[in-house]
Residue, then its C-alpha position, 0 to 999 in steps of 0.5 A: x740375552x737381552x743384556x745388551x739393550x741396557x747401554x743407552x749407547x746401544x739405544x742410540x744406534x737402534x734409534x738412528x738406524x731406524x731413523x735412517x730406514x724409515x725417515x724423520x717425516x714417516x716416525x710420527x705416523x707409525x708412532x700413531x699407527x702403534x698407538x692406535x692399534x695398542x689401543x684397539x687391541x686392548x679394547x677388544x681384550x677388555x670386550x669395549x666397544x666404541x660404538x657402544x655407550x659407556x652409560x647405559x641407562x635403562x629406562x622401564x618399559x609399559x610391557x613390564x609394568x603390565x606384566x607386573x601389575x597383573x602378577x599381583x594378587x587380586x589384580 
């Protein structure tokens, strides 16, 4: 079905219609619409999200030593 698409002659003409649909100075913003969009996509497949940190670091909190000092036998 798509064996047509392997003739880089084939791919010369794709390009120059769409070329000619939506002009030389409209490709580079749709090229980065794409991009952005991919990227976005795959961020919320993989469950990222940009305004999360991508380090998180834990630090102890005084409730969880207080409740660890008095589990402790004796104390």
């Amino acid at each position: 079905m798509l064996s047509g698409f392997e003739n880089p002659f084939h791919l010369l003409i794709i390009a120059l219609v769409v070329l000619l649909l939506f002009g030389a100075k409209r490709l580079p913003e749709m090229g980065r619409a794409l991009g952005s969009g991919m990227r976005e996509f795959k961020d919320g497949v993989l469950g990222r999200d940009e305004r999360a940190p991508t380090h998180a670091v834990l630090e102890p909190s005084s409730e969880a030593g207080d409740r660890a000092r008095h589990a402790t036998p004796g104390g």
